[in-house]
C-alpha positions in Angstrom: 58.0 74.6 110.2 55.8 76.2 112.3 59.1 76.6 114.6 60.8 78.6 112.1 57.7 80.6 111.4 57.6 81.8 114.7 61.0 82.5 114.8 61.5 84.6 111.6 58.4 86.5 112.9 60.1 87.3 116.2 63.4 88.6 114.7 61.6 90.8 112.4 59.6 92.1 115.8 63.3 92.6 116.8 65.0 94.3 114.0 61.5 96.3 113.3 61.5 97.6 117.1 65.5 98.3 116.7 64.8 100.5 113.4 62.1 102.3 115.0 64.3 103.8 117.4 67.0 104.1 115.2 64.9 106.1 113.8 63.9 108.1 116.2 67.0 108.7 118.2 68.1 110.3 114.4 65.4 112.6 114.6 65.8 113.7 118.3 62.1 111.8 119.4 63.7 109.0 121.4 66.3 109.2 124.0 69.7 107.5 124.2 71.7 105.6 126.3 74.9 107.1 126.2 78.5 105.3 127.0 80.7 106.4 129.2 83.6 108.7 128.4 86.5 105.9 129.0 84.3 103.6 126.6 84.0 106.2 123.9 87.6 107.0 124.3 88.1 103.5 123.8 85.7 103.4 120.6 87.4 106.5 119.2 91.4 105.0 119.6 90.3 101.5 118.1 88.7 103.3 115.1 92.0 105.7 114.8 94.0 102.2 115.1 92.6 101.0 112.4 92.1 103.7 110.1 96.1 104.8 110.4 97.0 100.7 110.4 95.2 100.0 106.6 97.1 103.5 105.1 100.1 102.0 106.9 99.7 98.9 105.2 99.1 100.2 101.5 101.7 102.3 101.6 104.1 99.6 102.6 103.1 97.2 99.7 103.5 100.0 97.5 107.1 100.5 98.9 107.5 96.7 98.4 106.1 96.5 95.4 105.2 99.8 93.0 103.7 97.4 90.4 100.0 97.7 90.9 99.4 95.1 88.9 102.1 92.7 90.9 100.5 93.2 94.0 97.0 92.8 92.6 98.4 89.2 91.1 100.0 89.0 94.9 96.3 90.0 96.6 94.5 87.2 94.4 97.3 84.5 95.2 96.3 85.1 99.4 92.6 85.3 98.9 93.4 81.7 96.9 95.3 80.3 99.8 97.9 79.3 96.8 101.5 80.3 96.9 103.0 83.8 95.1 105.2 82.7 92.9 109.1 84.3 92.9 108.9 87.2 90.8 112.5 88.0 88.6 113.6 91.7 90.8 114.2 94.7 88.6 118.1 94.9 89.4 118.4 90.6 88.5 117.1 91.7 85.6 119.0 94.5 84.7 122.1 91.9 85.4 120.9 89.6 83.2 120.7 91.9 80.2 123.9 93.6 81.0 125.6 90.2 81.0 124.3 89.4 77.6 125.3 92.3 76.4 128.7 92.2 77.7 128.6 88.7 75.9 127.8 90.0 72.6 130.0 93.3 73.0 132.9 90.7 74.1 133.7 89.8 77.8 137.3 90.5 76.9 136.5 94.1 76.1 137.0 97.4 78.2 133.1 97.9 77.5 132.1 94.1 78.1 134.5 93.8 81.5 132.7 96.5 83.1 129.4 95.6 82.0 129.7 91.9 83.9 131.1 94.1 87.0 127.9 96.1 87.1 125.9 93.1 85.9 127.1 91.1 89.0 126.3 94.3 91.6 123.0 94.3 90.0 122.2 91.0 90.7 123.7 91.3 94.1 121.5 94.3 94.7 118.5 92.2 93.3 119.4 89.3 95.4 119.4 92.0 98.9 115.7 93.4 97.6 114.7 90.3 97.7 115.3 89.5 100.9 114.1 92.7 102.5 110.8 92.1 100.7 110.2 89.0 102.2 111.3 90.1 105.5 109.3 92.6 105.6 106.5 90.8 104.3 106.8 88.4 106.7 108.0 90.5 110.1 105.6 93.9 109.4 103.1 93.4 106.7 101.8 89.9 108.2 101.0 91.0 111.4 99.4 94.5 110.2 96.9 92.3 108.2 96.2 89.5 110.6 95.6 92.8 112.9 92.8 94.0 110.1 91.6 90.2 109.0 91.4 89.2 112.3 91.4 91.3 115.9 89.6 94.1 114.5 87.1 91.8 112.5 86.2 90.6 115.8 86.1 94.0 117.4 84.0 94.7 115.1 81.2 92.0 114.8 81.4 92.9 119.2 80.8 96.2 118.8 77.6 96.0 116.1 76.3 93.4 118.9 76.4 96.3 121.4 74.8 98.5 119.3 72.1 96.1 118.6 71.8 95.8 122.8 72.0 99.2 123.4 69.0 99.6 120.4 66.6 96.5 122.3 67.2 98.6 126.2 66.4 102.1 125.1 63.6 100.4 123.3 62.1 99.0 126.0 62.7 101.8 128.1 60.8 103.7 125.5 58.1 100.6 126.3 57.9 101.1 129.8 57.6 105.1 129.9 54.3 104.0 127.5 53.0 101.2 129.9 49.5 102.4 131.4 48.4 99.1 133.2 49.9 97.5 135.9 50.5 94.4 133.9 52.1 96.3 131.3 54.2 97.9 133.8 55.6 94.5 135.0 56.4 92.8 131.5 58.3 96.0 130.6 60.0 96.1 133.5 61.2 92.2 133.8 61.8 92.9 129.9 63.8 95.9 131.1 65.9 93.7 133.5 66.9 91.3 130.6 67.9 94.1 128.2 70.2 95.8 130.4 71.6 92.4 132.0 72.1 91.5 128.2 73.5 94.7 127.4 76.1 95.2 130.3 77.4 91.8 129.7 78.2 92.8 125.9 79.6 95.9 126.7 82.2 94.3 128.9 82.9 92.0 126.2 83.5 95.1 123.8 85.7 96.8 126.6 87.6 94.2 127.3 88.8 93.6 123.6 88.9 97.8 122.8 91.5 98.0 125.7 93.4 94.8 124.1 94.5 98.0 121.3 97.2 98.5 123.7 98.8 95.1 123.1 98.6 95.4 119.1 100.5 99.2 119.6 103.0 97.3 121.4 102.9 94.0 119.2 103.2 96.5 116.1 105.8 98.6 117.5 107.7 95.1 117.7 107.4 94.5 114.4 108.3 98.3 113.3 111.7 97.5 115.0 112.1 94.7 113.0 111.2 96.7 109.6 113.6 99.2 110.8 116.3 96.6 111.0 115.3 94.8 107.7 115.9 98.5 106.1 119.0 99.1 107.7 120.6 95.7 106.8 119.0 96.3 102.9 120.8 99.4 102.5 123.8 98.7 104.5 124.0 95.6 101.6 123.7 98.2 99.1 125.7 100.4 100.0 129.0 98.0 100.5 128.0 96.5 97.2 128.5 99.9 95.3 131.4 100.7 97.2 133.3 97.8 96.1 132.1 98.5 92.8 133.2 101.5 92.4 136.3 100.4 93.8 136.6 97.9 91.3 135.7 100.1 88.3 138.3 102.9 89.8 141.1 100.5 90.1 140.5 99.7 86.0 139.3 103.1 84.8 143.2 103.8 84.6 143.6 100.7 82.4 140.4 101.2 80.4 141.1 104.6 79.4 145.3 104.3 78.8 143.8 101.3 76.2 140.9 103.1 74.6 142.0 106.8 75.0 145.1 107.8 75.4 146.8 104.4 73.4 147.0 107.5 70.6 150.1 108.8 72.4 151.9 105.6 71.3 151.5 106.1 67.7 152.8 109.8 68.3 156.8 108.7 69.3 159.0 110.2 67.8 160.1 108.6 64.3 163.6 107.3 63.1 165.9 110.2 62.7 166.2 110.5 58.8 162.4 110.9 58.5 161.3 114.7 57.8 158.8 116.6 60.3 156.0 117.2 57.4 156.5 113.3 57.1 156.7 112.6 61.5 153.5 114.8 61.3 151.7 112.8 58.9 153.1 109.6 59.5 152.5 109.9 63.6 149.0 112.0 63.4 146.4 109.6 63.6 142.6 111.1 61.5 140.8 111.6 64.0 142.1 111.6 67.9 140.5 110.6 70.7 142.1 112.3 73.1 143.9 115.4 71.2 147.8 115.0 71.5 151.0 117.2 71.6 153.8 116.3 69.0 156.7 114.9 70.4 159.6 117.3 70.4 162.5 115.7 67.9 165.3 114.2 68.9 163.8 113.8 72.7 162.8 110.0 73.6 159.3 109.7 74.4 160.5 108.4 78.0 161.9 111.6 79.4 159.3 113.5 77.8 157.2 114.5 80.6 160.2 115.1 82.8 161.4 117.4 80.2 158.1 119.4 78.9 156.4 121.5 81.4 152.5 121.3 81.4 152.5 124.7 81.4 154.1 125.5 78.8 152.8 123.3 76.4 150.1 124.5 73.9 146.4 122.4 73.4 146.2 121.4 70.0 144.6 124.1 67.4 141.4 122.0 67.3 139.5 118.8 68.7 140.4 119.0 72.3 138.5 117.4 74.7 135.8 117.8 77.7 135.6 116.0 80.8 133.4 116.2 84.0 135.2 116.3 87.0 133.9 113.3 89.6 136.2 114.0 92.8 138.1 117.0 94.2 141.3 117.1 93.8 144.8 118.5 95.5 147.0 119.5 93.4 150.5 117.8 94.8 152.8 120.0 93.3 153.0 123.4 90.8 152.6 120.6 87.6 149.2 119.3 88.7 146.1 121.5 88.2 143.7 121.3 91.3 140.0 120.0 90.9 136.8 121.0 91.9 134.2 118.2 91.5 131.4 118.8 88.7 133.5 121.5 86.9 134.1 121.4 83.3 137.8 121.1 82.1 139.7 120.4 78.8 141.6 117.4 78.6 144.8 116.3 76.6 147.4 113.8 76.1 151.0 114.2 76.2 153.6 112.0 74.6 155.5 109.8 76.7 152.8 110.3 79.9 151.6 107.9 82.5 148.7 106.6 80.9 146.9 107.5 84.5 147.1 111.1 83.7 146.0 113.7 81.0 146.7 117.5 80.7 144.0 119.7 82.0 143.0 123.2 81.2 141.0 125.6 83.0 141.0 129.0 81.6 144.3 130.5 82.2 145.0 127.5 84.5 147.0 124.2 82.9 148.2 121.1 84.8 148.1 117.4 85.1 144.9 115.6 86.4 144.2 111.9 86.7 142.2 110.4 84.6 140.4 108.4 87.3 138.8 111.5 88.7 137.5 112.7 85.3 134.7 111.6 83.6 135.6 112.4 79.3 133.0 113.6 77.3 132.2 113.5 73.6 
């Protein structure tokens, strides 16, 4: 007990004499023993390390993850030492609604075919986030925080040491400047010894691991490579699964639309011979057209009519024609096709007797035939 008395007294001797000059080194009354310029250089790159490595970090977690509230769940799962469980990604989710809808809408439908198609690029995409996560997790964000948790943890507890030494030898400078008697004199000075023995030791310690910064730069510029990579492959994935998708959906937007939109020009043939043209008109006409069509001149089968009518001198219905979006630009191929600019605005048509791949398009003064896959119909 007695021991530990002693001892307690003697560190609170210590950190007493370290405040007072502390103290007085803040108020200009004390002097200071100043590091060299390589050492403060040193100081001041380890701090800017750090500093720029934590917003590095952040950032990238938000990148990984923009739920707060995901990573906070993530942050308690580490400090537990217990396993993050597998979170569903935004685009599997997304795929999995999409394919219960399609299920509901019918899989057998235009509407329900394209929804599994998109459905199962979501979940591909999903699948691909998932695996850059945890590669970057694993090949960037692991070693930036075992760089914070650990190396500069250490750096740190080393460098509050120093200042602690650096505190006890201007002290007992201060001391020995205040020595009168010989005795005095010599403690101080043997105490002075000790002190700077103590100190130089620690700040080669401190050095040694300040110039170890260099490795992490290059150990972290490793592992920036490998994000870099990670990214490229995630978005290389991404982008090869949305251009087969939009291959896909292209190679049936022909089919979807000559089913849904332009099946009107079907009903429009032309009737048998002995029925009036009030009665074709009524009888062919459906209420309300999707896509707007042309009658079908009489007595001219519906299989030679497009050879026979030219686009441009056929006239839009009086009423209910249609808007569509260009997607593509388009060459016309010959004086019947009407060239396309993409994002324009055109009016669309049907024609009896057409390839269901193509509509009539108008464009002011400007008339032609456009295909269907490069338009985008509006209500």
């Amino acid at each position: 007990m007695d021991f530990n008395v002693k001892k307690l007294a003697s560190d609170a001797g210590v950190f007493f004499s370290r405040a007072m000059q502390f103290t007085e080194e803040k108020l200009g009354q004390a002097e200071k023993t100043e590091l060299d310029a390589h050492f403060e250089n040193l100081l001041a790159r380890a701090d800017c390390t750090k500093n720029w490595t934590e917003k590095i970090l952040r950032q990238t977690e938000v990148l990984l993850q923009p739920n707060p509230s995901a990573r906070v769940e993530e942050f308690l799962y580490e400090k537990l030492d217990r396993k993050v469980p597998s979170r569903v990604t935004n685009g599997e989710l997304l795929a999995q609604y999409m394919t219960e809808a399609a299920n509901d809408f019918g899989p057998g439908t235009p509407y329900g075919k394209t929804l599994i198609k998109v459905g199962e690029t979501q979940r591909r995409l999903g699948a691909a986030e998932r695996d850059f996560i945890h590669s970057a997790s694993i090949n960037f964000l692991t070693p930036l925080r075992n760089f914070l948790e650990g190396d500069w943890r250490t750096i740190s507890k080393e460098r509050r040491i120093l200042q602690n030494r650096r505190l006890d030898l201007d002290a007992c400078k201060a001391r020995l400047k205040k020595a009168k008697a010989a005795e005095a004199k010599a403690a101080a000075e043997h105490e002075l010894r000790l002190t700077q023995t103590e100190f130089d030791r620690q700040a080669e310690v401190t050095r040694l691991l300040l110039e170890g910064i260099s490795s992490t730069h290059v150990n972290h510029l490793r592992c920036l490579h490998e994000f870099v990579e990670s990214q490229t492959n995630y978005y290389a994935q991404c982008y090869q699964y949305m251009l087969d998708l939009q291959k896909q959906l292209g190679s049936s937007k022909g089919e979807i639309f000559s089913g849904t939109f332009i099946g009107n020009a079907e009903s429009t043939s032309p009737p048998p011979a002995a029925t009036s043209p009030p009665a074709v008109a009524a009888a062919t006409l459906p209420a309300v057209p999707t896509i707007p069509v042309v009658p079908t001149i009489v007595g001219v089968p519906s299989t030679v009519a497009e050879s026979v009518l030219n686009p441009n001198e056929v006239k839009p219905p009086a009423s209910g024609t249609r808007k569509a979006r260009v997607l593509y630009d388009y060459e016309a191929a010959d004086s019947t096709e009407l060239a396309l600019l993409a994002d324009e605005m055109i009016t669309v048509y049907s024609l009896p007797g057409m390839d269901p791949d193509w509509l009539i398009g108008e464009r002011g003064n400007q008339k032609g035939k456009v295909p269907v896959t490069y338009l985008e119909l509006l209500s």
